[in-house]
Structures are given as structure tokens and as C-alpha cells.
C-alpha positions in Angstrom: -15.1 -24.9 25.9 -12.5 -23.4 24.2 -9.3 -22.2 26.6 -9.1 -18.6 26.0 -5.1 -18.7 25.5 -5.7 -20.2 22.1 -8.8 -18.4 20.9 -7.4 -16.0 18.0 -10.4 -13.7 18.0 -9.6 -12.6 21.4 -6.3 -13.1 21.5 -4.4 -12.3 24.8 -1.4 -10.9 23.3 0.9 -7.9 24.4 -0.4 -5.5 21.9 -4.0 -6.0 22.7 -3.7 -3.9 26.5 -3.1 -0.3 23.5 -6.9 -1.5 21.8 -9.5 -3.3 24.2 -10.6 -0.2 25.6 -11.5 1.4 22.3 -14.8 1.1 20.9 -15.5 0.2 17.5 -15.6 4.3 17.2 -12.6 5.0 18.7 -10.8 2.1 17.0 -11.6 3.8 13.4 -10.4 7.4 14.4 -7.2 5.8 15.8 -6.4 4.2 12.3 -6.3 7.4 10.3 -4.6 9.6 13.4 -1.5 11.4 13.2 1.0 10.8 16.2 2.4 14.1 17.5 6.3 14.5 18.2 7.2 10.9 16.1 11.0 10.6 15.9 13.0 11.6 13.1 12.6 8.8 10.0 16.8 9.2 10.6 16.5 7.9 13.9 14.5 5.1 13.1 16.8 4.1 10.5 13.7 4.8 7.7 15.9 7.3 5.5 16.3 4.4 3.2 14.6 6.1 0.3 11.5 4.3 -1.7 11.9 0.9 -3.2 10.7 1.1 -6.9 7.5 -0.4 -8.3 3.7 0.0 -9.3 1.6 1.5 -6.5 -2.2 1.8 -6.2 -2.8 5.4 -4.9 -6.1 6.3 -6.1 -10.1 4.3 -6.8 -10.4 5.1 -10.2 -14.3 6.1 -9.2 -12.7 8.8 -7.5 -11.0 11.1 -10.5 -14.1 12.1 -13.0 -13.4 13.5 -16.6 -12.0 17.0 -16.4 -11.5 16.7 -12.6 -7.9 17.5 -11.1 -6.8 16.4 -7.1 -3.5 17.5 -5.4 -1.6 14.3 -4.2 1.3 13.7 -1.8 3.9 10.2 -2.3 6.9 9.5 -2.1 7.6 12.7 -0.2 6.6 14.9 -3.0 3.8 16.8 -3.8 2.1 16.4 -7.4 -1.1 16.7 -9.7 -3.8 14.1 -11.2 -6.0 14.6 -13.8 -8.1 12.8 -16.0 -8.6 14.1 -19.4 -11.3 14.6 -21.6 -10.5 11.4 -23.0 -10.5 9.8 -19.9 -7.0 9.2 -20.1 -5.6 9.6 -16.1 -1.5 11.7 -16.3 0.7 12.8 -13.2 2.9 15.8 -13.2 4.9 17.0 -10.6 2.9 19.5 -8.8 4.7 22.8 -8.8 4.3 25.3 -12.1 7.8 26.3 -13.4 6.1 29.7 -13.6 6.4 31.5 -10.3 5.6 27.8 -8.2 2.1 27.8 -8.0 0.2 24.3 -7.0 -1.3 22.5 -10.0 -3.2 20.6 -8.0 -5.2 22.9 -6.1 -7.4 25.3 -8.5 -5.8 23.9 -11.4 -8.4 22.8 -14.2 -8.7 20.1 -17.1 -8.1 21.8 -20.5 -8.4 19.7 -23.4 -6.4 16.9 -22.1 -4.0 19.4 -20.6 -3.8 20.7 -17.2 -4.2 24.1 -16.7 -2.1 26.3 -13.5 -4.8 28.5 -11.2 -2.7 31.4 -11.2 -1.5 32.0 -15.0 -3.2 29.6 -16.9 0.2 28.3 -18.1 -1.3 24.6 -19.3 0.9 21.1 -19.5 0.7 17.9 -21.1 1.2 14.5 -19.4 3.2 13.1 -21.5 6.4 15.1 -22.7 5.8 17.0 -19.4 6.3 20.5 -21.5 4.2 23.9 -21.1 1.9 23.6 -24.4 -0.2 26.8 -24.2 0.6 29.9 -22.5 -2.9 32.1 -23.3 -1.1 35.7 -22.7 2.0 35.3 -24.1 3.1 35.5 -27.9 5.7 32.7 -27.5 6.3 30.2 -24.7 9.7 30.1 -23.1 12.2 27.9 -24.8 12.9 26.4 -20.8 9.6 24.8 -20.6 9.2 24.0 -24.4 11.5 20.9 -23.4 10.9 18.4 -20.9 10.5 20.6 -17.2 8.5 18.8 -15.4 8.6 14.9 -14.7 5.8 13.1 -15.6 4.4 9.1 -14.0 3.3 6.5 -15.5 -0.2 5.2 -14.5 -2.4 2.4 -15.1 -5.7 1.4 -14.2 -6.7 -2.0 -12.7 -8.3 -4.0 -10.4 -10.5 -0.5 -9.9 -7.7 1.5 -8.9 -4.9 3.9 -10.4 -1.6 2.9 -10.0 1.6 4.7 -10.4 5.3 3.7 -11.6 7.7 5.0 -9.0 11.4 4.7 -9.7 13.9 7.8 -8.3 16.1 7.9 -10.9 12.6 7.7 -13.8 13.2 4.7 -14.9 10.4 3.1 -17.3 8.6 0.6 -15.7 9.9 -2.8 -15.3 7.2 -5.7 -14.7 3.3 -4.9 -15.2 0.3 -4.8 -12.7 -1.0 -7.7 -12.0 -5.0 -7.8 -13.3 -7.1 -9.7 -10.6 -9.9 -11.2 -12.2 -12.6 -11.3 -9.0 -11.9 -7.5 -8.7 -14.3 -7.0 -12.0 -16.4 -10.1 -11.7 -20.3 -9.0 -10.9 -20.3 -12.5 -9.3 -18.2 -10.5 -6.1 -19.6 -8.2 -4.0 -18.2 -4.7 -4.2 -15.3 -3.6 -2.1 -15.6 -3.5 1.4 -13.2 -0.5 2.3 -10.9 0.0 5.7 -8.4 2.5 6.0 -5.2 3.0 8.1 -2.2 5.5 8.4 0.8 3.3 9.6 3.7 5.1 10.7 6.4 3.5 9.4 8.3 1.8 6.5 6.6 -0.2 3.7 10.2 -2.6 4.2 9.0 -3.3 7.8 5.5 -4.4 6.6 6.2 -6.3 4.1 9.0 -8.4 6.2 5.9 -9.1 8.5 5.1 -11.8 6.0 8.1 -14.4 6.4 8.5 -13.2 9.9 6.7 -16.9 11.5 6.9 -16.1 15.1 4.8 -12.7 15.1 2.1 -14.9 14.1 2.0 -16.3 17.7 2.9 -13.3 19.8 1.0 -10.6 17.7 -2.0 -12.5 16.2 -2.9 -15.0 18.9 -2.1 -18.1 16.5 -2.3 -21.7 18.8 1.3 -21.9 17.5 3.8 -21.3 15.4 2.6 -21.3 11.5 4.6 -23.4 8.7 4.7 -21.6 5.2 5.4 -22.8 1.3 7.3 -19.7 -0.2 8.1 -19.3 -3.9 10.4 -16.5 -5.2 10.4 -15.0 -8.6 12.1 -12.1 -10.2 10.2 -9.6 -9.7 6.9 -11.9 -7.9 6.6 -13.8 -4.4 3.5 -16.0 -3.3 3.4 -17.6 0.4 1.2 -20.1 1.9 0.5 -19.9 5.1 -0.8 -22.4 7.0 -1.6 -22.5 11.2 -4.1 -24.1 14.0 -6.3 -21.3 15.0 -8.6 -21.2 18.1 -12.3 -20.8 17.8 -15.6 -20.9 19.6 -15.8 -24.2 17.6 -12.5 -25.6 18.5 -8.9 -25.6 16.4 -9.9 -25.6 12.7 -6.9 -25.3 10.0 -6.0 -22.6 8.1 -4.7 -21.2 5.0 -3.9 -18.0 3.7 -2.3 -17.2 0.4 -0.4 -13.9 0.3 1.0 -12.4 -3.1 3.1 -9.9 -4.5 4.2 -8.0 -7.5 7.3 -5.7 -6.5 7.0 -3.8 -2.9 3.6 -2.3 -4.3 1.3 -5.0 -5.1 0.2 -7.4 -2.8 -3.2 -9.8 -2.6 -4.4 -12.4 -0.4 -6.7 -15.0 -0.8 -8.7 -17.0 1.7 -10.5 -20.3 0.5 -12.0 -23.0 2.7 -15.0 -21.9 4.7 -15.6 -18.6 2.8 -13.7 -17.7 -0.1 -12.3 -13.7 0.2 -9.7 -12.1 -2.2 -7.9 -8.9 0.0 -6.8 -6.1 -2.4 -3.9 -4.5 -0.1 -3.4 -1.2 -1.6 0.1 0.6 0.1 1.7 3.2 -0.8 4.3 5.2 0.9 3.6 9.2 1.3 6.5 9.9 3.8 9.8 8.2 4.4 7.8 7.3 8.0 4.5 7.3 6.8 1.7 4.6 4.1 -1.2 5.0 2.5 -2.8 1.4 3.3 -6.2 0.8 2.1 -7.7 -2.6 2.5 -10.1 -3.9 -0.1 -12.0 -7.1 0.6 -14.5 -8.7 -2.2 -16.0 -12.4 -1.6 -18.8 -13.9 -3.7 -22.2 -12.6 -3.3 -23.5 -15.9 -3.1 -21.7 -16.2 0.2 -21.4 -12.7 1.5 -25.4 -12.1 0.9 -26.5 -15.8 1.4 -27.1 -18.0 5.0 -22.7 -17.4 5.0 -23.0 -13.6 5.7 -22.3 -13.4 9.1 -19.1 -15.6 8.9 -17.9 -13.4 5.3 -18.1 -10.2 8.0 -16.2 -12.0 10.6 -13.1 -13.3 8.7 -12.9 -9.3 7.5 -13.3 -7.7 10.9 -10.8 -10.4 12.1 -8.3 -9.4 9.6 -8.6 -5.9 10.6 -8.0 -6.9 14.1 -5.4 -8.3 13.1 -3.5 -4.8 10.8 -4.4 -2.8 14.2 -2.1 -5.6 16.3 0.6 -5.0 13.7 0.2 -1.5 14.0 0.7 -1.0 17.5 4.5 -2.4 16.9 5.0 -0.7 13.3 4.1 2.6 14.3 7.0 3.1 16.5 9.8 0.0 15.3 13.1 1.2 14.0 14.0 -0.7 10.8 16.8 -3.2 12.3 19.9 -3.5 9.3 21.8 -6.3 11.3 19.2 -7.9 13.0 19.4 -10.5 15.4 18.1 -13.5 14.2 17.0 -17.0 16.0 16.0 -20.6 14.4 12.4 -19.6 14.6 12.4 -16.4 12.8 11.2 -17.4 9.7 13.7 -16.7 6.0 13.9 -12.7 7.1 17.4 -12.7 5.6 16.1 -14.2 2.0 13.9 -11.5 2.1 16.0 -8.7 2.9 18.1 -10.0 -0.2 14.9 -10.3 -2.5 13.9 -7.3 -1.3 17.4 -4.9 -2.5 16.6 -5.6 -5.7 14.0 -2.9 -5.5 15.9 0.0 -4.4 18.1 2.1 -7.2 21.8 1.9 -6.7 22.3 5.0 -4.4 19.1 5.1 -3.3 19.3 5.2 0.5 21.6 2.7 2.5 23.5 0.5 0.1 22.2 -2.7 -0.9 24.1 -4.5 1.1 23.2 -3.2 4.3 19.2 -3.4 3.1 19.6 -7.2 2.7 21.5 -7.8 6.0 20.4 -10.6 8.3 
């Protein structure tokens, strides 16, 4: 019989007295829930500003020709569209008119969106008023650039936007994930959270070794093979985990393209590729959207059961995290021990993403 101490799927870690109660019901409302009266993103040292980088913010299923959607990142509001040429732009949302919201009432025109209240209509592009119905000749403010405009791309079936504060063109590409399009794989399996916190703090979660134990219920302390690129990072993590069948080993390998793109694969008893779409909204708040895809072979076959467990697990194992990053302050000088895992490396990697200016200084970000 397995001891219960060192059985991951019900692990007896501090976190788990805020979820056992919940039912599966319960558990699902709590992921999506707003917390009343959260600190200050001040307080919490989160006023850091947004590190720069591609971010997946919408399914691409989800915007039709000629549909528009009101959107909310980065702390500003703004305005999707895809065009009749099924081209997808970004605008910022707010009509240099008199300030109505493109995004709510606003219509597809051509390729052009069109404002609710004046039918004032703007490209996606050059980010200038092309057509003003009413008027004889369109204000020489808005024949130039007035508005900013994103870059967006689709892949791996989602939209994904170029964030930089000062505009900068993007830097580095989206990563294409070939199972994402492969009718070998089922379709995505979709979870959905609201964490309350910075997109810094979850990403350090990944070189931070000794969580593993105290948060996940690992048998002990995992080892990890880490690579660093310029703009990329892959990790391979490898633990003992406890179950009903007794300590089997395992692997998990976590990537990332900028602060914006990450993916993790699982291989060995059933293969699963985790599309972990994140993206900030608030300085204190992310978007995170879990996409899982295994092959059908597996996931429909005599393996079926165990493809659902190793997905529920890892969503077990995002509401443990939550419980702590909902509510930690983002540390600039931490404290750190021998068995913390490279958290400084990190934090240095990690600067590169934010502009010079952009929050607290570089060096401070990358402190350790």
C-alpha cells in the first residue's frame, strides 16, 4: 500500500486545507472568481509594468468574418476585428471622436472598423480615420497615425498579440506547435483560471525546485536540465512521484518563447502537449487558459482513463499554485537557500523582457 505522505494525487500539503472541501463545482467557480478588497498591485510590489512579448489572447474559432469583441490587456482597453478578408487587426479602443468604445457596437466595414456612435471608420494598419460618412473632409489630426495599432498572429489555434510599451516591432516569432493542427490529436481540452497576480511570479515557479515538494506533493525534491537561449528557455524536469501503483519516474518538459509562450510536454505513459496560454489583463491580474491535446489513439483507446487523469492532476496542481499566487507579493531581494533552485539566473534572463524604464529598473527585477 502506498503511504499516503508520498501519494502526489492526494497530496497532504499546506495549500490543500483552502480546496478539499470544494466540489468539483465549487472548484470551477473558484477559478474564474474575483477576490474582493485585494491589495494595491503597489503594495505587492506588482507595479513593475508588462514584460514584452507575443501573447495568446483569443481562439481564433472565436472572432468570425465581420465580427468585432471589446478586449481588456495590459491594463488597457481595445478593439478586435476580423476583416472581410479574414485578416484579424487591434486598435486601441477609444474613438478620437468624442471617446466612444470601438469595441462595443462597433461593426466590420470593408476591412475597416466602424465607431457605434458616428460611424467614424479605422484601419488596422496605419491606425488612421479612413472614412468619415457625414463629413466632407476628415480632420487632418486623425488622417495621421492616432491611434496605436498591435501586431497579431495566428497559431497553434489561437491569436496572439505583440506587446511592447514603448511599440516596438516584434522581436522573435511564435513558436508553431505542430500537434496543435495534427487530426492525429484530439481537440483541445479547455480549463480556465483568473490568477491574481504577476505573470513574473508564475513563471519563476518553474526553476523554483522546492515548491515541487511543499506545493505539489512530489516524494522529493525534483532535479532539472535547463537550457537558456536569447529569447527561448526549455527545462526538464524530472521527480519520484507517489502512486496507487508505487513510485514511478517522471518527466516533464516545460518551454518558452519570451514571458508569453510557454508549452509542456509529457511522454512516457501517455504522451500530452499543454498549450499554456497567459496573458496579463491587470498589473495584478492573467488571463490563463490551459489547453491540453494528446493522441486520439490514446485519449479515445483502452489509455482513456489515464489521458483524463494526468490532465485533471495538472489542474490540481495550477489550483495548489494558485492558493499562494493569488495573494504573494513579488519579492526583489529575495532570500535565497542552497535548495531553491537557479531563481537568480532567472530573474536576470527574465530583465531582458522589460523596456528600459518600464517599471522597477532592471536591476532590481533580476535581484537574487
Amino acid at each position: 500500500m502506498t503511504d499516503a505522505a508520498t501519494d502526489a494525487r492526494t497530496a497532504p500539503v499546506a495549500v490543500w486545507q483552502v480546496l478539499e472541501k470544494m466540489t468539483k463545482e465549487e472548484r470551477e467557480a473558484w477559478r474564474v472568481a474575483d477576490i474582493a478588497n485585494r491589495p494595491d498591485p503597489a503594495q505587492r510590489n506588482l507595479d513593475i509594468g508588462f514584460p514584452f512579448g507575443w501573447y495568446p489572447f483569443m481562439l481564433a474559432k472565436d472572432l468570425a468574418v465581420g465580427e468585432v469583441k471589446p478586449a481588456r490587456y495590459f491594463a488597457r482597453d481595445l478593439a478586435v476585428w476580423r476583416g472581410e478578408d479574414g485578416q484579424v487587426r487591434m486598435i486601441d479602443a477609444y474613438c478620437k471622436h468624442l471617446g466612444a468604445h470601438l469595441g462595443h457596437g462597433g461593426k466590420v466595414a470593408g476591412n475597416l472598423i466602424e465607431c457605434p456612435f458616428h460611424a467614424w471608420r479605422y484601419d488596422g494598419e496605419e491606425g488612421v480615420v479612413k472614412e468619415i460618412p457625414y463629413a466632407k473632409a476628415i480632420p487632418p489630426q486623425v488622417k495621421r497615425k492616432c491611434t496605436r495599432t498591435w501586431h497579431i498572429r495566428e497559431a497553434n489555434q489561437w491569436l496572439w498579440v505583440w506587446y511592447h510599451p514603448e511599440d516596438a516591432a516584434p522581436m522573435y516569432e511564435v513558436v508553431h506547435l505542430p500537434e496543435a493542427s495534427d487530426p492525429e490529436w484530439t481537440p483541445y481540452d479547455i480549463v480556465e483560471w483568473k490568477v491574481f497576480g504577476s505573470l513574473q511570479n508564475m513563471a519563476e515557479n518553474g526553476v523554483d525546485f522546492a515548491h515541487f515538494k511543499y506545493i505539489h506533493g512530489t516524494a522529493e525534491l525534483p532535479t532539472s536540465e535547463l537550457t537558456w537561449g536569447e529569447w527561448d528557455r526549455c527545462g526538464t524536469v524530472r521527480a519520484k512521484m507517489g502512486t496507487p501503483k508505487g513510485m514511478v519516474d517522471g518527466a516533464i518538459t516545460s518551454n518558452s518563447m519570451g514571458p508569453g509562450q510557454a508549452w509542456v510536454r509529457f511522454t512516457g505513459i501517455c504522451e500530452t502537449l499543454l498549450v499554456a496560454c497567459i496573458i496579463p489583463v491587470e498589473l495584478d491580474e492573467l488571463q490563463v487558459v490551459y489547453c491540453y491535446t494528446q493522441p486520439r489513439e490514446q485519449a479515445e483507446g483502452p489509455m482513456a482513463g489515464l489521458a483524463r487523469a494526468i490532465i485533471k492532476d495538472v489542474n490540481k496542481q495550477l489550483d495548489q499554485d494558485k492558493v499562494v499566487w493569488d495573494r504573494m507579493r513579488y519579492e526583489p531581494n529575495p532570500i535565497i537557500c542552497d535548495g531553491d533552485g537557479p531563481i537568480p539566473h532567472f530573474r536576470k534572463f527574465y530583465s531582458r523582457f522589460y523596456a528600459a524604464g518600464d517599471g522597477a529598473p532592471a536591476s532590481q527585477r533580476a535581484a537574487g
